[in-house]
N, C-alpha and C positions, 0 to 999 in steps of 0.2 A: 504494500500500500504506500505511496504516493506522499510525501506528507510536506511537500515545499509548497514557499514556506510555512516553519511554523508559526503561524498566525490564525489568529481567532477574533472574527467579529461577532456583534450584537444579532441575533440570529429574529428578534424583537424590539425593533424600535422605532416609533409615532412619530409626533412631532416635537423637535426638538428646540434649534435654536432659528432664530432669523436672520437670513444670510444677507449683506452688503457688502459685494466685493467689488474689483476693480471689471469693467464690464458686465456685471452681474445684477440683474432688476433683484429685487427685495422679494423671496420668495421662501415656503416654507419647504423642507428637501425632506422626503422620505425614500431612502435611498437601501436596497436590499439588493447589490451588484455583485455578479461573481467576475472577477476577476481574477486568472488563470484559477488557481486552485483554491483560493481562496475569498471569503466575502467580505466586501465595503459597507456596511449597516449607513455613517451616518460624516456627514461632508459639514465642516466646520469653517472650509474654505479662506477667501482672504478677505474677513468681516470686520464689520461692526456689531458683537453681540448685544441683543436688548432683553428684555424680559419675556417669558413666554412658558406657558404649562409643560411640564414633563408630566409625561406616562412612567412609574418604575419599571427597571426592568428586569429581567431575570437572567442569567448566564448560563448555558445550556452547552454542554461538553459535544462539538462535533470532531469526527475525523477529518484528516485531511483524506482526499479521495482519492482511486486512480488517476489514471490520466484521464481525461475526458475524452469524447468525439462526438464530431456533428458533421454530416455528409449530407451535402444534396445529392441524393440519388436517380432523379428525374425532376426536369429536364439536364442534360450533362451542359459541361460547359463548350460554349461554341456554337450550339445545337438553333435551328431557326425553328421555330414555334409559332404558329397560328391557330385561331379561334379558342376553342378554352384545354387548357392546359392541368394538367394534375402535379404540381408538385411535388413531390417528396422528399423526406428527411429523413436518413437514421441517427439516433442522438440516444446519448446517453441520460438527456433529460428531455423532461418540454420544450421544446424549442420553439423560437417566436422566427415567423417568416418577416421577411420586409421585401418590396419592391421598388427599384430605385430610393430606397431609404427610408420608406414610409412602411410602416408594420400594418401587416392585413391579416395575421394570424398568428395563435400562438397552438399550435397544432403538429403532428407530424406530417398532416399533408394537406395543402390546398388548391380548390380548383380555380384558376387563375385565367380569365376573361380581358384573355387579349387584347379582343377588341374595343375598349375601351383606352388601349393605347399606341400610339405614333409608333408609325414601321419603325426601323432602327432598334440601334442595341437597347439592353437594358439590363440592370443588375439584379441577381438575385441571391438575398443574403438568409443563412439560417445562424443562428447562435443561442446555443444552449449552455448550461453552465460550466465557466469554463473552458469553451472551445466555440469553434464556427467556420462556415464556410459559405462561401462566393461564388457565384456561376452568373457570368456573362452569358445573355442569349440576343438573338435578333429576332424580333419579331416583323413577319410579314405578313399582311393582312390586304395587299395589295393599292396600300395604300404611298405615298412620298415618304421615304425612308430618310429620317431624325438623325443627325449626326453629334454630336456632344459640341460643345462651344470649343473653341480654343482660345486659352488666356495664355499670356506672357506677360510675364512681370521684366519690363525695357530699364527699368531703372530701381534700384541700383543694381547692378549685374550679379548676378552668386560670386560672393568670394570677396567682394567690393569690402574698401575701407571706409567708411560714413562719419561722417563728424557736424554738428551742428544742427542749424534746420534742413535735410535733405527732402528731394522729390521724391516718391512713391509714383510709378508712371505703369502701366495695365491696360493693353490691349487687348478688345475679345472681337474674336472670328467666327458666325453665325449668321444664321438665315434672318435669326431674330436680332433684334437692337436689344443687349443688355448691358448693362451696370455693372461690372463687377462689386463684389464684395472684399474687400480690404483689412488685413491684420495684422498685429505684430504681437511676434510671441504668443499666436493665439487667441488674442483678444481682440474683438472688431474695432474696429477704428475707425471705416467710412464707408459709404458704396456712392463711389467715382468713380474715372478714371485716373485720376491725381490724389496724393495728399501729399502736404508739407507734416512732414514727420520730426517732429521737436525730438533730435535724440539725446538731449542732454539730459531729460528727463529719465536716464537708462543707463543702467551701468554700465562699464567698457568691460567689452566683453562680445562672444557670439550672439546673434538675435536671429531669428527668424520671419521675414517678409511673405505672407501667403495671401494669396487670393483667390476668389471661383466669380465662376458665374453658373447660372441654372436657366435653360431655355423654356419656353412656354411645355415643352414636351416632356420635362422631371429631367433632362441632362443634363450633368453639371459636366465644367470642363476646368482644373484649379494651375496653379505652377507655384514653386516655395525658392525663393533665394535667402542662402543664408550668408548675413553679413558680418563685421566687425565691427563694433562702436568702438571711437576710440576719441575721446573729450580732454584725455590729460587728466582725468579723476577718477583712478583705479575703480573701485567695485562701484562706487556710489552710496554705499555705505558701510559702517564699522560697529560691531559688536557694543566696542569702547564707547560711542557716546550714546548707545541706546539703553532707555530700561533695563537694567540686570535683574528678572527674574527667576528665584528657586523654587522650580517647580515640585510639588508636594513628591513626587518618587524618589526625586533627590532629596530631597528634605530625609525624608522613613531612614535610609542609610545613609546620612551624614555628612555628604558631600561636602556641605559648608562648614565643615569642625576639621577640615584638612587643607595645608595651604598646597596640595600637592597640584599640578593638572598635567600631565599626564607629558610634559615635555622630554621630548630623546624616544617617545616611543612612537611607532608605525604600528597603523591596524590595519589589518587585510582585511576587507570586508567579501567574503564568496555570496551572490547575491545577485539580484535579477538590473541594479546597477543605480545611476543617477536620475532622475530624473531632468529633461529639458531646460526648465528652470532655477536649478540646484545651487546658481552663483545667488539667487534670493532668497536663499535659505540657509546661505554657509559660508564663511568667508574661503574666499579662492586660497588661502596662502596654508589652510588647514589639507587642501586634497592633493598629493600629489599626480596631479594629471599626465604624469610623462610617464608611469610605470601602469596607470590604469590599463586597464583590457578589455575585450568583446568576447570571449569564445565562443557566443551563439554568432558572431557573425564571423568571425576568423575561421569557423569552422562550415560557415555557407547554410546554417540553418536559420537564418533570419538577416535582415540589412540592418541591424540593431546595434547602433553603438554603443557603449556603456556610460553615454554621458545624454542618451536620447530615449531610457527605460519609460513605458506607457504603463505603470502597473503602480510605479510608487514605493514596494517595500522594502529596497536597497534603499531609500532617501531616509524613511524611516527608521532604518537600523542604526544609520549614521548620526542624525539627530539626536537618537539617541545616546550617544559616544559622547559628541563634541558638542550638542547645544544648536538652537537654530534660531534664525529668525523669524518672528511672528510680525504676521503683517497684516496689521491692522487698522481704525482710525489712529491711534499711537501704538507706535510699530517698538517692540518687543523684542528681546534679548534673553529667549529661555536658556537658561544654564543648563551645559552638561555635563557627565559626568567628568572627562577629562578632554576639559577644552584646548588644549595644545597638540596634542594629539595628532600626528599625521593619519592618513587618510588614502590607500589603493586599493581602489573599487574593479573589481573582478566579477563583469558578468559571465556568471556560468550559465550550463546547460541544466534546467529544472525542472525537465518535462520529462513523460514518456510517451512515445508515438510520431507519425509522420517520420518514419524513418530513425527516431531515435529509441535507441534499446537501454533498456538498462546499465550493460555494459558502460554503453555511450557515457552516459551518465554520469554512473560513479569515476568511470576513469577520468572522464573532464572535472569532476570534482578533486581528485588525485595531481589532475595534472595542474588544478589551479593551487594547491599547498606548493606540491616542489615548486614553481614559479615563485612562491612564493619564500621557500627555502633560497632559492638561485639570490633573490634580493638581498637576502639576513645575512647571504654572504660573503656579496660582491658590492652592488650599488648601494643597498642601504644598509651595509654593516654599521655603520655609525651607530644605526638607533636598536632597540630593542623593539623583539616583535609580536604583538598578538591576533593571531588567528581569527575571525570573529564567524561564524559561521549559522547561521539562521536556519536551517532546512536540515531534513529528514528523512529516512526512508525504512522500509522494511529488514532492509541486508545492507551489508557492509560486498565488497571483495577485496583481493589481496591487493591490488594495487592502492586502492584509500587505503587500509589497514595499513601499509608498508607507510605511504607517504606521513599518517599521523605520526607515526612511531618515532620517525625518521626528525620530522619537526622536531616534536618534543627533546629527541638524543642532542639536539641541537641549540637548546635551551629559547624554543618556537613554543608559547601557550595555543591550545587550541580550543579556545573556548564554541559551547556547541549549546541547542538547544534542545532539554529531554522531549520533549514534543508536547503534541493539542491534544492526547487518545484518554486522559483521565477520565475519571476518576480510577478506571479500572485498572488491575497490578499488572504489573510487568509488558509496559505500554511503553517504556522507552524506544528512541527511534534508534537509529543509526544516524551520522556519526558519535550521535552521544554515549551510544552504549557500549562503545570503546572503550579501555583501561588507559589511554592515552589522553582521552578526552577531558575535559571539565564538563560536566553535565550538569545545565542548569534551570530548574524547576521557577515557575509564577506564582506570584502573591498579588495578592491586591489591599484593599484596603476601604475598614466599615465607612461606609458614608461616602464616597467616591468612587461608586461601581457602577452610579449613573450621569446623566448629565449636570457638569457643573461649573457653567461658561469662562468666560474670559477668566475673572478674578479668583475662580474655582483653580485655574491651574496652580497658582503660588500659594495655597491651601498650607496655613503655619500648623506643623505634626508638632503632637510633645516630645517633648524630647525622655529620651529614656523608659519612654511609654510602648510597648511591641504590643497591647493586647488588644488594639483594632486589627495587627497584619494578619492575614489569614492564607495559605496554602488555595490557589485555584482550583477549582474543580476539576476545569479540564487539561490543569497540570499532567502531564504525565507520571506515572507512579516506576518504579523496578529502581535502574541504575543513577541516581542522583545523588550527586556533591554536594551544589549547593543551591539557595533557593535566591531568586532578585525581584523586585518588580516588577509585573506584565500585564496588567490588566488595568485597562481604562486608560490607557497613559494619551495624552493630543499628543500627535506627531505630525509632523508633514510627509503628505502621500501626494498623487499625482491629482493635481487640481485644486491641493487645499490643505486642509489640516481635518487630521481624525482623528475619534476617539477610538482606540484601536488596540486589542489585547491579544497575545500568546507568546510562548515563550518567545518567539520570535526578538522580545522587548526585554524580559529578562536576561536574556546571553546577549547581548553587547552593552547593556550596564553591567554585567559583570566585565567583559570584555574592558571598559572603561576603568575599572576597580583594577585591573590588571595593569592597564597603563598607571596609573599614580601610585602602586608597588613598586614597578622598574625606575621610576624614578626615585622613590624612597631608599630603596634596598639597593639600587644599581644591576648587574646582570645575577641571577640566581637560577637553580635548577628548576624548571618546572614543578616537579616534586616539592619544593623549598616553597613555593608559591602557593600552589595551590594547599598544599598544610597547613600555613598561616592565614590565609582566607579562612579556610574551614575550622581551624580553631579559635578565631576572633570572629565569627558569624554567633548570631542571637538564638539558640533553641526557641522553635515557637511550639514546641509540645507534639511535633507528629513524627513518625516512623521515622527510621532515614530513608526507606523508600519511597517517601513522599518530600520529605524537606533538606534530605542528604545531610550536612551538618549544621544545617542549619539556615538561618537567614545574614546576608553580607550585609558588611559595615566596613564603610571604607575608611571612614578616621581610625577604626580597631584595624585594618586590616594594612595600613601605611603606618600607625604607631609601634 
């Protein structure tokens, strides 16, 4: 079974908070999204929160699932189709049909009335949880066959260096007279053929220029130039003069009763990567961009850079390391666990299927540690290294097995997550159920296991006080060290900020506990590390195969 990443969303939940964000009308989001393997409950985005009723809500232990699938099995793709048509789907769940982007069922088959639209192509989409699939068809009904628009974005060129007020220039080529629609980084901006683009307004940095147009017949035609900003004003902003907030997880384990942050040491994050907008969420000088990597795209199974992830929970994991920016009507400095912290993002391979096997898998999991060994002992020997590793599976093989071993020998932490399968025993995944591993189990905490807006995040814990932290439900139980915070924590995901729980969030705040030991203590054995973690971690009262030794404290764990 399947279990990347380990993360667990709200499986129930209504209406929450009120969203205002940058592009975003003022609307209420109830949001129940599977994305790859796992679900997005509830979108906190880039707001202004107001007051508004919560429903409680309840936490509900799921697995991570196999791989998913969803095939259109009729009409194939290519295929020309006239008068009414039967669609079909095999899928691993319900699956909602769409045509040219409009949903007309959520069924595994529909019958699909042609005639009602413009000869020419036309898209057809199935997506069930988790997965999906695309089939282009042409419809002839003997009628003037629809050709899609074509837009070109003429100015500024891909690749272009921009500075100041630039031109936004879009031409489109159709039968019909349309407008394009104009954006940057996503967000609408105009629908011209021109805009003057203030890009002072924008960090120097990559951005992204898209446009479409959509012809009276549902065709769209789009093009994306990606540019440089470059003002002479590095990120656009800095940690330093914003809000320093300690958010309540860090609070629970002590962050602020240690002056450590986590400087000289590198974390490898193995994960599904950054997200697009990641320079608004982190400061640039934290990631090192020149060892990061793709291996779903280095490998030809996706065009997916590791700095262009659509899913979010590599952004997530980091966030939770180093701290992030919150952006809002005043825009926020949540504090991480070890904000100095470097930062090589390692998109792996997390799926099974379309060609990829298990094998596949684990070995690119394998092969992203040695890379990561290759660093600890050439290019970044300097610094001390941790591992951080969010995801799960049923089995191990010998090539993971060799590569943890091989870290560790090497004085490499590898910190891992026991997984989302609790409450029930001996649920641990792989790689955590490794003797190599650090395997580490989620907590949460009474009174913050539902929604608890803005000011809810800096939530002042007592101190010396453990007998709200509770052990998660759907903690994983067997092989477990030690236990962090994982439940409920806001992070930034793809689109926004969530509230967002699994161990997923506990193994890289331990991950981060780890960096402000290498700092304390300088280079130590694995072994030597992880002992004093577990010995300075709080008993909260459950098995060690629930809480392993316990609950981490980073001022005990660097004193």
């Amino acid at each position: 079974m399947l279990r990347f990443p380990e993360v667990l969303y709200y499986p129930h939940i209504e209406d929450y908070i009120l969203l205002c964000g940058r592009g975003l009308e003022r609307e209420f989001m109830k949001r129940n999204v599977l994305l790859g393997l796992f679900i997005i409950s509830l979108f906190l985005g880039s707001m202004n929160f107001v007051t508004v009723q919560a429903e409680s809500v309840s936490i509900e232990p799921q697995s991570m699932l196999m791989a998913k699938y969803c095939t259109i099995t009729n009409p194939e793709n290519g295929a020309v189709v006239s008068g009414f048509v039967t669609i079909t789907v095999s899928a691993s769940s319900l699956p909602k049909i769409s045509i040219d982007g409009v949903t007309v069922a959520s069924a595994y088959s529909y019958v699909w009335d042609t005639t009602g639209y413009a000869d020419g192509t036309h898209t057809i989409k199935a997506k069930s949880r988790g997965a999906s699939d695309t089939n282009v068809v042409t419809v002839s009904n003997g009628g003037t066959i629809n050709t899609p628009p074509t837009v070109i974005i003429t100015s500024p060129a891909n690749g272009a260096t921009v500075s100041g007020t630039t031109t936004v220039t879009v031409s489109v080529s159709d039968e019909d007279t349309i407008v394009p629609d104009i954006y940057i980084d996503g967000a609408y901006v105009a629908t011209a053929y021109s805009y003057s683009w203030d890009t002072t307004a924008y960090a120097d940095g990559s951005h992204s220029v898209y446009a479409e147009a959509t012809d009276t017949g549902g065709l769209t035609g789009d093009d994306t130039n990606t540019v440089t900003v470059d003002n002479g004003g590095g990120q656009g902003w800095s940690k330093d003069t914003l809000p320093n907030m300690m958010p309540w997880w860090n609070d629970v384990i002590d962050v602020e009763k240690t002056s450590y942050t986590g400087a000289g040491t590198v974390v490898v994050i193995i994960d599904t990567g950054l997200v697009e907008i990641w320079e608004d969420y982190f400061p640039t000088e934290n990631i090192l961009t020149e060892y990061c990597r793709s291996y779903t795209q280095e490998l030809g199974l996706d065009n997916v850079p590791y700095d262009r992830d659509t899913e979010g929970h590599g952004s997530a994991v980091t966030g939770t390391i180093i701290g992030y920016r919150l952006d809002s009507t005043t825009d926020y400095w949540i504090n991480g666990v070890a904000e100095d912290a470097k930062i090589v993002m390692l998109r792996c391979v997390y799926w099974i299927g379309g060609g990829v096997t298990e094998t596949t898998m684990l070995n690119n999991w394998a092969n992203c540690i040695n890379y990561a060994r290759t660093l600890h002992s050439g290019a970044l020997s300097s610094y001390n290294m941790v591992v951080s590793m969010s995801l799960g599976y049923d089995n191990t093989n010998t090539a993971l097995t060799s590569a943890i071993a091989n870290a560790e020998n090497e004085g490499i932490v590898v910190s891992t997550s026991a997984g989302n399968d609790g409450p029930s025993p001996n649920t641990t995944a792989y790689p955590a159920n490794l003797v190599d591993c650090t395997s580490v189990a989620a907590a949460g905490y009474v009174g913050l296991t539902g929604a608890y807006g803005l000011t809810g995040i800096w939530t002042e814990i007592p101190e010396n006080d453990f007998s709200d932290v509770f052990v998660s439900d759907f903690s994983s139980r067997g092989k477990v060290d030690v236990t962090g915070i994982g439940e409920n924590l806001v992070l930034p995901y793809y689109g926004g900020y969530y509230y967002i729980s699994g161990t997923s969030f506990s193994c890289p705040q331990t991950s981060g506990v780890f960096a402000l030991m290498f700092e304390a203590f300088g280079s130590q054995s694995v072994a030597w590390l992880e002992g004093h973690l577990q010995a300075t971690a709080v008993d909260l009262g459950y098995d060690s195969t629930i809480q392993g030794a316990g609950f981490i404290q980073a001022d005990g764990a660097t004193g």
